[in-house]
C-alpha positions in Angstrom: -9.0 3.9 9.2 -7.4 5.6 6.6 -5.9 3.0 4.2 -3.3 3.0 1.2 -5.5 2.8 -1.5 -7.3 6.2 0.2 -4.2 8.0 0.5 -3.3 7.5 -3.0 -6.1 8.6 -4.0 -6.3 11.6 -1.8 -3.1 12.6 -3.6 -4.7 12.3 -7.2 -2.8 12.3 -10.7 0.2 14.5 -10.5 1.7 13.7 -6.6 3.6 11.0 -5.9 6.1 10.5 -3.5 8.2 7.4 -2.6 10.5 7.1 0.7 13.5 4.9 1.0 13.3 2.1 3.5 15.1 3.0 6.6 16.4 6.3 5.1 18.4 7.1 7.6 20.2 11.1 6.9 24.0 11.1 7.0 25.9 14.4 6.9 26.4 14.8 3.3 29.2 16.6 1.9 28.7 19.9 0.5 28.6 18.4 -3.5 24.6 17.8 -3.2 24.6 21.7 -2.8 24.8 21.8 -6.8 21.8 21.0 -8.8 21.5 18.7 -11.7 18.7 19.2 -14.2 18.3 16.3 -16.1 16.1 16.9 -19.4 14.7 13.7 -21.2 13.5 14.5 -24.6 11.1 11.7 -24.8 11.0 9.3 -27.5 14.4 9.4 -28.9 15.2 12.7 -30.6 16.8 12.7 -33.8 20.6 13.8 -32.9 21.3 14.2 -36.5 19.0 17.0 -37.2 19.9 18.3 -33.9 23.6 18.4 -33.9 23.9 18.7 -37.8 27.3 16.9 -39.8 26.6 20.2 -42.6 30.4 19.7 -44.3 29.2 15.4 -45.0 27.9 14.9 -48.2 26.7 11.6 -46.9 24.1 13.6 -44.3 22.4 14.9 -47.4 22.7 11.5 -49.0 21.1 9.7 -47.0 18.6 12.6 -46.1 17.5 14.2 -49.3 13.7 15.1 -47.8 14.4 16.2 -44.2 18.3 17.0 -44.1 18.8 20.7 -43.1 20.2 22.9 -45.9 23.6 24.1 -45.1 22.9 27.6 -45.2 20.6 27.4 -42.5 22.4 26.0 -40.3 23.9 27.5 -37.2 27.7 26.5 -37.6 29.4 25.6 -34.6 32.5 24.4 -36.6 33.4 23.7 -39.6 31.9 20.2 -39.8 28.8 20.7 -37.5 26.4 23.6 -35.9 22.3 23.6 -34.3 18.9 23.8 -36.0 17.6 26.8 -36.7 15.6 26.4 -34.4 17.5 26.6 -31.6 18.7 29.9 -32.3 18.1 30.6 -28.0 21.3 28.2 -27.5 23.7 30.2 -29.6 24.7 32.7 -26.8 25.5 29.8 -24.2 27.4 28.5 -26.8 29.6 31.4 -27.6 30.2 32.3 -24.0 31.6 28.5 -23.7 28.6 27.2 -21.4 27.2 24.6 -23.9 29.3 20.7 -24.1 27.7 19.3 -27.5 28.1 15.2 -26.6 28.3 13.0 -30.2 27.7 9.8 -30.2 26.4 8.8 -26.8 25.5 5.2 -26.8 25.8 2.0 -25.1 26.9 -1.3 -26.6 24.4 -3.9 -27.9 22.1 -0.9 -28.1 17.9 -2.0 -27.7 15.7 -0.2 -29.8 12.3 -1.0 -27.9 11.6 2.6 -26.3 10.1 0.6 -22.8 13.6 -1.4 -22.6 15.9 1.2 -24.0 14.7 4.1 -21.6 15.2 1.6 -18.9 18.5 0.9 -19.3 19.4 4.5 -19.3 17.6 5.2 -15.9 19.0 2.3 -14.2 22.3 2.8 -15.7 22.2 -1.0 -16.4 24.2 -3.3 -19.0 22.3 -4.2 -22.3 21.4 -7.5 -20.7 21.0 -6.7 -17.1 17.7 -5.6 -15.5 18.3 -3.8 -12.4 14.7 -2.7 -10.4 16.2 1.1 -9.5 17.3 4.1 -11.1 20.8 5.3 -10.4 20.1 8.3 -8.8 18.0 5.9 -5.9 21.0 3.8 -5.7 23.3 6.9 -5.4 21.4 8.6 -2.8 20.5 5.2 -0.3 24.3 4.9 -0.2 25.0 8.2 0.5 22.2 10.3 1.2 21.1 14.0 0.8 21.6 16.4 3.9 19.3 16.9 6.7 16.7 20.2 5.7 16.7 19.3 2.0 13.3 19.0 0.9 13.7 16.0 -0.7 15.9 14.1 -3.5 14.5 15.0 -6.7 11.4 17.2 -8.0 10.0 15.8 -11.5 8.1 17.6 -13.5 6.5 17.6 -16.7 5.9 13.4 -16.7 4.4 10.6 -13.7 7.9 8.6 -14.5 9.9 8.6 -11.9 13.0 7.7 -13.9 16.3 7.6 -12.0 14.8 8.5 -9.5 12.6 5.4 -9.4 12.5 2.5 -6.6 13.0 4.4 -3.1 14.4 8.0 -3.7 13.1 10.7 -1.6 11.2 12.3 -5.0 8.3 14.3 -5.2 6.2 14.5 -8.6 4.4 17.7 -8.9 2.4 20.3 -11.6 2.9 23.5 -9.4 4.0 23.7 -5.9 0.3 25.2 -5.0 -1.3 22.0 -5.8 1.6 19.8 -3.9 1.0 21.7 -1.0 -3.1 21.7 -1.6 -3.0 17.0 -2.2 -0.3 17.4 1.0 -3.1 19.2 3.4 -5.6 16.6 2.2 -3.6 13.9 3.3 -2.4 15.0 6.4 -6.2 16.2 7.6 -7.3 12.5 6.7 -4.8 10.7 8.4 -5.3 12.6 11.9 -6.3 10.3 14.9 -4.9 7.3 12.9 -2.3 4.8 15.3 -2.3 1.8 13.5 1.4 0.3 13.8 0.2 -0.9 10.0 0.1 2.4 9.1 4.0 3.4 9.9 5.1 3.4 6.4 2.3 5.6 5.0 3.0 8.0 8.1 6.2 8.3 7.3 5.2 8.8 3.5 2.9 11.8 4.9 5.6 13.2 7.2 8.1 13.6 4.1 5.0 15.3 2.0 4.6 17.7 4.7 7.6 18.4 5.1 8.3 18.7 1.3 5.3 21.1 1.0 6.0 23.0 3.1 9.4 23.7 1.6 7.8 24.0 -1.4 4.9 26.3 -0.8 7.0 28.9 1.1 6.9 32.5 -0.9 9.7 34.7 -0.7 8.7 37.7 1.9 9.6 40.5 -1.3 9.6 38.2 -4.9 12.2 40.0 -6.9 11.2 40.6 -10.5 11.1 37.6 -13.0 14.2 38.2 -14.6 12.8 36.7 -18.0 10.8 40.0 -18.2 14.2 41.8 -18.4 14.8 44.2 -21.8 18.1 42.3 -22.0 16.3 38.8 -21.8 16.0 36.5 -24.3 12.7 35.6 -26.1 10.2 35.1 -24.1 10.0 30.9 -23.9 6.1 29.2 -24.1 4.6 25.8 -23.5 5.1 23.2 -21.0 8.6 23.1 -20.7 9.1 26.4 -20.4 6.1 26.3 -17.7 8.4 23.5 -16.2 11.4 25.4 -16.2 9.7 28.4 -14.2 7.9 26.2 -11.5 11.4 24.7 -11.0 12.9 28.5 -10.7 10.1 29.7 -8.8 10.5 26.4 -6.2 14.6 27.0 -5.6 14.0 31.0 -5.3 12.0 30.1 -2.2 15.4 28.3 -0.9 13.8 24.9 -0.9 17.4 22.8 -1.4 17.3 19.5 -3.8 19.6 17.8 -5.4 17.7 16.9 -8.9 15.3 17.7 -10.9 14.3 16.3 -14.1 12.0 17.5 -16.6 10.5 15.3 -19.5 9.9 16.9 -23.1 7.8 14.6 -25.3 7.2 14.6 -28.7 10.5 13.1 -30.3 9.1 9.9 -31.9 8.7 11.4 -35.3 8.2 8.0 -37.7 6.3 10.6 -40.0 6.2 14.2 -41.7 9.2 15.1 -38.6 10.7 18.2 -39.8 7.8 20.5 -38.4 7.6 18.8 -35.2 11.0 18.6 -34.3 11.8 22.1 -35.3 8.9 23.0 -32.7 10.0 20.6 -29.9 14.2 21.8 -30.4 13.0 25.4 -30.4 10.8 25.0 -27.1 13.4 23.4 -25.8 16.6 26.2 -26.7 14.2 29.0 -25.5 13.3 26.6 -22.6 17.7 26.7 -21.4 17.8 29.9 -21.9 15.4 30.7 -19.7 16.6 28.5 -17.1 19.7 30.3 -17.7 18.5 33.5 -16.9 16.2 32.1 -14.0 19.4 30.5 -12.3 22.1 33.5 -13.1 19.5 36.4 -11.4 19.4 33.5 -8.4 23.1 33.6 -8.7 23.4 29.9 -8.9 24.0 29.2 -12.3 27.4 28.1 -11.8 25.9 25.5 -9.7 23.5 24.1 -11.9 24.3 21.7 -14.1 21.9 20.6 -17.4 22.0 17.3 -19.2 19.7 16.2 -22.2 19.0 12.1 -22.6 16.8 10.1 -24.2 16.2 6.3 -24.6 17.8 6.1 -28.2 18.5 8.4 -31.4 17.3 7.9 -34.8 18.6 5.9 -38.0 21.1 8.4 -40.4 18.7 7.5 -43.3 15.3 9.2 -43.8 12.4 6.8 -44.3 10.1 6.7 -46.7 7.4 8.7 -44.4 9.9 12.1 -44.4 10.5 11.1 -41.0 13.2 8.6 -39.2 13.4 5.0 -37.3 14.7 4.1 -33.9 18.6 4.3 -34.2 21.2 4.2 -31.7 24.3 6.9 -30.8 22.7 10.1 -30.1 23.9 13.8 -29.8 23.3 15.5 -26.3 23.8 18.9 -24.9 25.6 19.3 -21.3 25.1 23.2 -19.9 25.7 25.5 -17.0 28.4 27.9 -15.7 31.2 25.2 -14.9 30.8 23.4 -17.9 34.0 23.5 -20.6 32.1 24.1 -23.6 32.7 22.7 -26.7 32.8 19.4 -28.9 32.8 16.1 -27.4 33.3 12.7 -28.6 33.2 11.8 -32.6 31.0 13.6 -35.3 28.9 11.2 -36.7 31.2 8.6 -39.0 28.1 8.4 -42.0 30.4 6.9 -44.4 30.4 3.1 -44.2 27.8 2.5 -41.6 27.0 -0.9 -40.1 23.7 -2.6 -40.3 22.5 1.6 -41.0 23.4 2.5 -37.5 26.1 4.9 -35.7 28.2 3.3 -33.4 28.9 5.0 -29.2 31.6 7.5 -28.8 30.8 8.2 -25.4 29.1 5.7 -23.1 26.3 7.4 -21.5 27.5 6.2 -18.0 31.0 7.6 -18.7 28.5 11.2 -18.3 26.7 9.5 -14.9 30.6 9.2 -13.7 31.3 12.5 -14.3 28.5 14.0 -12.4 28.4 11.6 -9.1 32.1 12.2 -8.8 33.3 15.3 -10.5 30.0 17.5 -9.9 29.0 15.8 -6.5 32.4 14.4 -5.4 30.7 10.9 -4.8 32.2 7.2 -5.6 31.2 6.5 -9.1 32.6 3.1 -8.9 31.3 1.6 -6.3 27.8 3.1 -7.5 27.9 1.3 -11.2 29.7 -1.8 -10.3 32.6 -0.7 -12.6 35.0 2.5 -13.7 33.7 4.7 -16.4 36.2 7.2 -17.6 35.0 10.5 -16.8 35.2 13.2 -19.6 36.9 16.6 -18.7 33.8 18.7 -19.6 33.4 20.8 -15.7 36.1 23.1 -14.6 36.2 23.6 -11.1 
């Protein structure tokens, strides 16, 4: 008999798939038919050197190793602009694709990455624990349409994230493998009719069903628009490896509603400026590409990207030429409906508190604005309370 412990096993590291109990499909409305890419940049990127305050002579105070020298930054106003490194962004910024988000917080920030990261993926209060992400609540009350492959696709990290607790998501390195670990399953459960069994069968049904979604090639693959002359440079590494599997899975018209990929690296304590300059520029090239991936696809306008992490870092450098878990952050919102431009408050460096930024924008004020203004869903009823939405889509 082919037991639990078997099938997980038979699925190895890089599958996983959880089912919500009694998922029963409801006719959704059309708003699941645009895609959210969530992008966690893991370990709490430092917003600062990301989204750079160049006019404060308090940023180079307080950062007199690791600030960016004003002539290299890329000026987005006159009090702010991007690393260097993330020269890739500047043309979605200048055609008005690109929301810059300051100060995104929560209040009574934590600064433990386990219980920070939480609270972001539940969407929960400081002091409440809730056991499932948001996007599991969101989709149990009103779920995804019948033919959509599932939920969510995650790539780059075994986290489920928001998508944690019951969602309908499928965890996968390449769709060749997920549809390889799906065929081992089903082979080994075949002659199995153990009532005991249901749940697992059900778990296999959704794989196979999934995988083959998945592993479907287009009858005449058009050519990778990255290798365009007019595309931008060429983007390497995982998440750029992430980005294409992702393109490569929606060309084949498999339908989702999410997908999040996980960029790691951001803890720099120590010697940060290299790193982070690596990380911000894989990650810039990394949207651009999905850009371009999306447009020749013709869904960009349908795609919406947001960054988040679990925390930012502290406004003053430590003694290491790095920086400390901090709180507000800077994140990036992109895509073809998105109003771009400046959101929320530059960072105030002059008179901090305790050496910490406070919250312009509540991070679930952003959840709000995609469950109700992207998907046209009930955002209240989902978080238990009214965020104000910011006016960053057009429609």
């Amino acid at each position: 008999m082919f037991q639990r412990r078997e099938f997980l096993k038979a699925m190895g590291a890089g599958l996983l798939v959880s089912v919500l109990p009694n998922l029963s499909y409801a006719l959704a409305p059309a708003g699941y038919q645009r895609l959210l890419v969530l992008v966690e940049l893991k370990g709490g990127n430092d917003g600062l050197n990301t989204v750079i305050p160049y006019s404060s002579d308090d940023y180079y105070r307080l950062r007199p190793s690791i600030g960016i020298a004003r002539p290299q930054v890329l000026q987005l106003s006159e009090q702010v602009g991007l690393h260097p490194a993330m020269q890739s962004l500047l043309p979605l910024w200048q055609n008005q694709e690109v929301a810059v988000l300051q100060g995104v917080g929560y209040p009574e920030p934590n600064l433990s990455h386990f219980r920070s990261i939480e609270i972001w993926e539940t969407a929960s209060a400081s002091n409440q624990y809730l056991g499932e992400g948001w996007l599991t609540r969101l989709f149990r009350s009103q779920p995804t349409p019948p033919g959509f492959a599932a939920d969510g696709v995650v790539l780059s990290s075994q986290n489920l994230g928001p998508l944690d607790g019951g969602a309908r998501a499928v965890v996968l390195s390449n769709p060749q493998d997920f549809a390889r670990q799906a065929k081992l399953a089903a082979d080994q459960q075949a002659g199995a009719h153990s009532s005991a069994l249901s749940h697992i069968l059900k778990v296999e049904g959704d794989i196979r069903t999934a995988a083959s979604a998945l592993q479907q090639a287009p009858m005449k693959p058009p050519a990778n628009p990255a290798d365009a002359p007019t595309a931008p440079p060429k983007a390497a590494g995982g998440f750029a490896q992430a980005i294409n599997t992702l393109a490569d899975i929606l060309q084949n018209g498999t339908r989702i509603a999410v997908a999040r990929i996980t960029l790691t690296g951001f803890d720099t304590h120590g010697n940060q400026q290299p790193t982070q300059a690596r990380l911000l520029g894989e990650l810039a090239d990394g949207l651009a590409l999905l850009k371009t991936r999306m447009q020749a696809q013709g869904r960009w306008d349908d795609t919406l990207v947001l960054s988040y992490a679990e925390f930012g870092r502290r406004p003053r450098e430590n003694g290491n030429r790095g920086t400390d878990h901090g709180t507000a952050n800077n994140h990036f919102l992109l895509g073809g409906r998105v109003k771009g431009g400046l959101y929320g408050q530059t960072a105030p460096l002059a008179g901090l508190t305790d050496g910490n930024l406070p919250y312009a924008i509540d991070f679930r004020q952003l959840y709000s604005t995609v469950v109700q203004d992207w998907w046209g869903k009930d955002a209240t009823s989902l978080f238990g309370q009214r965020f104000g939405r910011l006016p960053v889509l057009r429609a």
